[in-house]
ROSEGU-922714 format. One record per residue (C-alpha): residue number from 1; residue in one letter; x, y, z. Coordinates in steps of 0.2 Angstrom, whole numbers, plus 2048, in hexadecimal, padded with zeros to 3 digits. Layout:
<atom pos="NUM" code="A" X="X" Y="Y" Z="Z"/>
...
This chain:
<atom pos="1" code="X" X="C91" Y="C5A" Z="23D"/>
<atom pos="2" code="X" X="CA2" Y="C52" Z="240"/>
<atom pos="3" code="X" X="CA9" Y="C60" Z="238"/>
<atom pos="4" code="X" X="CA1" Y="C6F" Z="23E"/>
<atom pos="5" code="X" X="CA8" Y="C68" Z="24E"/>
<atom pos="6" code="X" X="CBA" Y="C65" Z="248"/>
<atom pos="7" code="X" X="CBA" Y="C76" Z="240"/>
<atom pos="8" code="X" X="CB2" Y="C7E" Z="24F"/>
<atom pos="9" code="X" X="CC0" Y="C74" Z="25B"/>
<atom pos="10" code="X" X="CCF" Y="C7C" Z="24F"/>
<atom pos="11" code="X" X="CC6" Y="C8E" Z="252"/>
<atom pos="12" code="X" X="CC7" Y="C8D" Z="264"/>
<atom pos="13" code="X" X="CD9" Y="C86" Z="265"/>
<atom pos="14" code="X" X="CDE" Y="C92" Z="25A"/>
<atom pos="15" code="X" X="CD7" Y="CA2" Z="265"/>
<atom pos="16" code="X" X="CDA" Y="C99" Z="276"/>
<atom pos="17" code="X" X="CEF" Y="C9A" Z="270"/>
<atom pos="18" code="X" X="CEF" Y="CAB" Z="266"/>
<atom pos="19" code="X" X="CE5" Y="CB3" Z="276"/>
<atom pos="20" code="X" X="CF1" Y="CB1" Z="283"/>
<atom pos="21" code="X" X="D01" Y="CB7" Z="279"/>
<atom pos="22" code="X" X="D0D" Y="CC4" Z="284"/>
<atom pos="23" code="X" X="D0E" Y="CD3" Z="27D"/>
<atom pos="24" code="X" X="D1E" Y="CD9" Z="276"/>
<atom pos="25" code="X" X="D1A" Y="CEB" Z="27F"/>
<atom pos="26" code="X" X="D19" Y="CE2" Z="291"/>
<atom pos="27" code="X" X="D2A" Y="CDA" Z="290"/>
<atom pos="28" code="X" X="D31" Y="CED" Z="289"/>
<atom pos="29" code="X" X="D2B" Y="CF4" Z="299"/>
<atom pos="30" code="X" X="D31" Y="CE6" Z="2A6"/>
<atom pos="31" code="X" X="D41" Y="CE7" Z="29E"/>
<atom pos="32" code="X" X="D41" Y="CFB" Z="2A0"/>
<atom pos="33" code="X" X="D3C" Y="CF9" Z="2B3"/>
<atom pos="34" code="X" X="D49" Y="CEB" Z="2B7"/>
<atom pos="35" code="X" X="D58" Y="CF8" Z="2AD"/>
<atom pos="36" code="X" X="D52" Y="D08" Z="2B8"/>
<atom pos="37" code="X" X="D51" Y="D00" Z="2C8"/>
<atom pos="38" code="X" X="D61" Y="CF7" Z="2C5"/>
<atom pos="39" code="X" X="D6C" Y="D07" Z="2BE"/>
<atom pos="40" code="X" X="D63" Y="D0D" Z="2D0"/>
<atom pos="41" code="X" X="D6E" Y="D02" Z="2DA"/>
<atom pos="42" code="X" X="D7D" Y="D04" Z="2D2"/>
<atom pos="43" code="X" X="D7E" Y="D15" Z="2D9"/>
<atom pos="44" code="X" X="D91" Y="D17" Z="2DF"/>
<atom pos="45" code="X" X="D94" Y="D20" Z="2EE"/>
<atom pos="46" code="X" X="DA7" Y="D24" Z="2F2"/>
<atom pos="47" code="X" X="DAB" Y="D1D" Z="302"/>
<atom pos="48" code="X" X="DB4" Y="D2A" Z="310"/>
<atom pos="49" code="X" X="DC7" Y="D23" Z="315"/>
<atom pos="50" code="X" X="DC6" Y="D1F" Z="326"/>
<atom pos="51" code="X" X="DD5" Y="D1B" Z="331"/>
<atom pos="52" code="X" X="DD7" Y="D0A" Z="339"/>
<atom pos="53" code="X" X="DE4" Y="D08" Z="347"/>
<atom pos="54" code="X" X="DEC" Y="CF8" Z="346"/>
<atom pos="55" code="X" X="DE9" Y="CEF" Z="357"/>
<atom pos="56" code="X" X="DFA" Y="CE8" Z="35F"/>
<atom pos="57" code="X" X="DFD" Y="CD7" Z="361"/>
<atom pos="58" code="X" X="E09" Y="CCE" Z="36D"/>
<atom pos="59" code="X" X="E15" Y="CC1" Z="366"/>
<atom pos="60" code="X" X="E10" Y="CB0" Z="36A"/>
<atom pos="61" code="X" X="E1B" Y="CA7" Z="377"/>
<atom pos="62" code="X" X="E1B" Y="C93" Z="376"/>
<atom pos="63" code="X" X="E1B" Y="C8A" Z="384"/>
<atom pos="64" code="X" X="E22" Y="C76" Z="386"/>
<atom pos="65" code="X" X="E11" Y="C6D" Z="386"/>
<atom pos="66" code="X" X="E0E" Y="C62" Z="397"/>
<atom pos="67" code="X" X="E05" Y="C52" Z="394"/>
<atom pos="68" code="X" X="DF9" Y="C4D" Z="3A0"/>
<atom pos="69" code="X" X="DF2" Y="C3B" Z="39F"/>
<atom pos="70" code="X" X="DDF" Y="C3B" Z="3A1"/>
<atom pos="71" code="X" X="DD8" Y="C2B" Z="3AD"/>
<atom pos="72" code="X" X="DC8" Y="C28" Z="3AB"/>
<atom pos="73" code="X" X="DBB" Y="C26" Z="3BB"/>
<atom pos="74" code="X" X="DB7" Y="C15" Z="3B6"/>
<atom pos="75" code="X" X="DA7" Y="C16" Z="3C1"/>
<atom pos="76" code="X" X="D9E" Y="C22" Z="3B6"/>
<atom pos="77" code="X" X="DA0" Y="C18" Z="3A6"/>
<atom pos="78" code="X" X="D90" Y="C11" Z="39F"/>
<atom pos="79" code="X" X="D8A" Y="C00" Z="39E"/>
<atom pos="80" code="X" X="D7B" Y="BF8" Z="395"/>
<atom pos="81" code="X" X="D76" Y="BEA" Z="3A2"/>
<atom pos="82" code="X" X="D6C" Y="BDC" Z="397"/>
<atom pos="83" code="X" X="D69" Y="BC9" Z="399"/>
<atom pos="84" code="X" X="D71" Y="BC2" Z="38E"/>
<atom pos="85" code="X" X="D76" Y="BAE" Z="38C"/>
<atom pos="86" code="X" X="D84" Y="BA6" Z="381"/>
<atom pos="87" code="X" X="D83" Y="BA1" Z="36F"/>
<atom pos="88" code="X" X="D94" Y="BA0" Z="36C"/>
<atom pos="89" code="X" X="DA4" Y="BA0" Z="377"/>
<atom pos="90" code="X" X="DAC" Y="B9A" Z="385"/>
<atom pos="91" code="X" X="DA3" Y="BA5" Z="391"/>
<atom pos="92" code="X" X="D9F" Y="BB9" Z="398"/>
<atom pos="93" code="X" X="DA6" Y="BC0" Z="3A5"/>
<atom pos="94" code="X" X="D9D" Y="BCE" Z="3AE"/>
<atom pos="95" code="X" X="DA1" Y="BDB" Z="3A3"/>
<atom pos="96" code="X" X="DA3" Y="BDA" Z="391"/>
<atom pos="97" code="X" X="DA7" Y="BE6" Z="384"/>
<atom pos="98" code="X" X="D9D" Y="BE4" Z="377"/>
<atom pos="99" code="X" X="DA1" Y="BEA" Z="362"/>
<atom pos="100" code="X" X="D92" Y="BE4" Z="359"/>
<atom pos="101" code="X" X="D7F" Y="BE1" Z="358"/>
<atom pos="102" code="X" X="D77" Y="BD8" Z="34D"/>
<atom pos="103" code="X" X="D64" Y="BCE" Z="34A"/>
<atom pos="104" code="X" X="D6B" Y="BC4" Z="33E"/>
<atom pos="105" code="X" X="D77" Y="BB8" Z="346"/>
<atom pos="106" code="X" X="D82" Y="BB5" Z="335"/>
<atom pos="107" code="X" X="D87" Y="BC6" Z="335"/>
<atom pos="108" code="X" X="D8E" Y="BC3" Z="34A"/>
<atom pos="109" code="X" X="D96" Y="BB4" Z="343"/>
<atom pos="110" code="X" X="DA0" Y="BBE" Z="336"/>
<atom pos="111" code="X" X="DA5" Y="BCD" Z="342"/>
<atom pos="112" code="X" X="DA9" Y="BBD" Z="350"/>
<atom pos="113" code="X" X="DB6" Y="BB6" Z="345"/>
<atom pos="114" code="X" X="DBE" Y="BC6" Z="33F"/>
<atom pos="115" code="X" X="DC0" Y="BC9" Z="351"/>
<atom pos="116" code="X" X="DC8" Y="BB7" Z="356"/>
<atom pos="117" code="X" X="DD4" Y="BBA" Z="345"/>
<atom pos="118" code="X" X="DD9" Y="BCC" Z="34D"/>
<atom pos="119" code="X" X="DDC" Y="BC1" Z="35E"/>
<atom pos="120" code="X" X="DCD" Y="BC5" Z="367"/>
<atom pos="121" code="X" X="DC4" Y="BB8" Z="370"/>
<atom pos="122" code="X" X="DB5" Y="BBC" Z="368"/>
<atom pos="123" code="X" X="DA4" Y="BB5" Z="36F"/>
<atom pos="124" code="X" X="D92" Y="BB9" Z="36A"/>
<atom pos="125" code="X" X="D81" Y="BBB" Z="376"/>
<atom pos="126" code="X" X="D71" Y="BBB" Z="373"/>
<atom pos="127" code="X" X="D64" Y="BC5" Z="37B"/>
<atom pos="128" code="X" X="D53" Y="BC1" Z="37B"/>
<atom pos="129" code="X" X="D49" Y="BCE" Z="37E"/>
<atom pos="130" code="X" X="D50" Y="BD9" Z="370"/>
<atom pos="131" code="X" X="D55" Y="BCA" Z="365"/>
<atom pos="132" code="X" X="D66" Y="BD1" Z="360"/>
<atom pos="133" code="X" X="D74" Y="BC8" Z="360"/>
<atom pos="134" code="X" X="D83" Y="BD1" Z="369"/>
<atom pos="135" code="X" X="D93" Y="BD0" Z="364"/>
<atom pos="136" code="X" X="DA1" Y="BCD" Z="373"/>
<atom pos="137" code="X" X="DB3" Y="BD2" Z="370"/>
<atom pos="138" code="X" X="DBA" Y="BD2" Z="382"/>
<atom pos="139" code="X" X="DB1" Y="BCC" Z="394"/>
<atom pos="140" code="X" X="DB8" Y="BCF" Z="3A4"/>
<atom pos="141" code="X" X="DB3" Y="BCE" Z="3B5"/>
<atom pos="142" code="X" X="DB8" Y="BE0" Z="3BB"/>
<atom pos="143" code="X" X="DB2" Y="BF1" Z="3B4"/>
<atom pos="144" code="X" X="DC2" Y="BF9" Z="3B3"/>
<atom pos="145" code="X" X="DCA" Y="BEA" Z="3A6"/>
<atom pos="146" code="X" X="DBD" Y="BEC" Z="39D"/>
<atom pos="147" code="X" X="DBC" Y="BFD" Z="39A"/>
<atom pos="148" code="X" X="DCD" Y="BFF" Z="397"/>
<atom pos="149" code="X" X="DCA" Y="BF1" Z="388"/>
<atom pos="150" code="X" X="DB9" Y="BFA" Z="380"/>
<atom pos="151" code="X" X="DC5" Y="C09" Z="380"/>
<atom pos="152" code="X" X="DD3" Y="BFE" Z="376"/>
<atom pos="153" code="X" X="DC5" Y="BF8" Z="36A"/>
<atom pos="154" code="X" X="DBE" Y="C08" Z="365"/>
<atom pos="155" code="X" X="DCD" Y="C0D" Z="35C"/>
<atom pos="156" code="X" X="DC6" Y="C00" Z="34F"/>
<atom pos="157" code="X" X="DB6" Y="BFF" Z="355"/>
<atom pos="158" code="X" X="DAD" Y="C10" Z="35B"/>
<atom pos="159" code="X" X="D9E" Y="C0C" Z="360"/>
<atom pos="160" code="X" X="DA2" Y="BFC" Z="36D"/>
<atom pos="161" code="X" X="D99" Y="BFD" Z="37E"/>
<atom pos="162" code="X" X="D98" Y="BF3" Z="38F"/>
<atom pos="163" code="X" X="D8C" Y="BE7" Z="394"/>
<atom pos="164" code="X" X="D8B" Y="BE2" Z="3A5"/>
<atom pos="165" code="X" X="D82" Y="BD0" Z="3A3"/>
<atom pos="166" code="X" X="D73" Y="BCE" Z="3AF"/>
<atom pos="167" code="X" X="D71" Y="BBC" Z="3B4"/>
């Protein structure tokens, strides 16, 4: 019985493989088709000459370049207003610019002392209610100072903001 079955198991394998075999013939005829619609393409057409008129251009005059210095309307700057208390520092003022963020306080402590080592008075805050740690390069108690400062810092650090310091 065992080998009635294998010997009927080899029969089918062997048709199911032989009976799906491309035939030669069909590959011919594709191969035709794909040559007579390409050598349709290639079709060259001689193009007609037609005249362009070259469009006339004035020279180009330099002119001395005036600067003008840009001041900011300090009024419109943003400010993120948060309550935020002191972890470590000597204390905020009512505007501080702020260059990092972080939840894990190791990583404030590293960014505070690069800070004080570039000469910054470097403080960090905590706020609660997002549990971040901020990290404070400059505080002042007027808008203007400190803007002038986050402009200052993002030269080296582009993403520094202001936090107005709800108490």
């Amino acid at each position: 019985m065992k080998k009635v079955m294998i010997v009927c198991t080899g029969l089918c394998l062997a048709l199911a493989f032989t009976g799906c075999k491309s035939k030669e013939s069909a590959y011919r005829q594709a191969y035709e088709k794909a040559k007579a619609a390409e050598s349709a393409q290639n079709v060259i057409e001689t193009p007609a000459v037609v005249a362009v008129e070259t469009p006339v251009v004035a020279p180009v005059q330099t002119r001395p370049v005036t600067q003008t210095r840009v001041v900011d309307n300090v009024d419109n700057v943003s400010v993120r207003e948060e309550r935020v208390s002191v972890v470590s520092g000597i204390g905020l003022g009512s505007y501080s610019v702020v260059v990092g963020s972080f939840s894990v306080i190791a990583n404030a402590e590293g960014l505070q002392q690069r800070l004080r080592n570039a000469g910054y008075a470097a403080q960090i805050v905590r706020n609660v209610d997002r549990n971040m740690y901020r990290v404070v390069a400059t505080t002042f108690n007027d808008k203007r100072s400190a803007v002038e400062s986050r402009d200052d810092l993002r030269v080296s650090y582009p993403d520094a903001w202001l936090l107005y310091n709800v108490k």
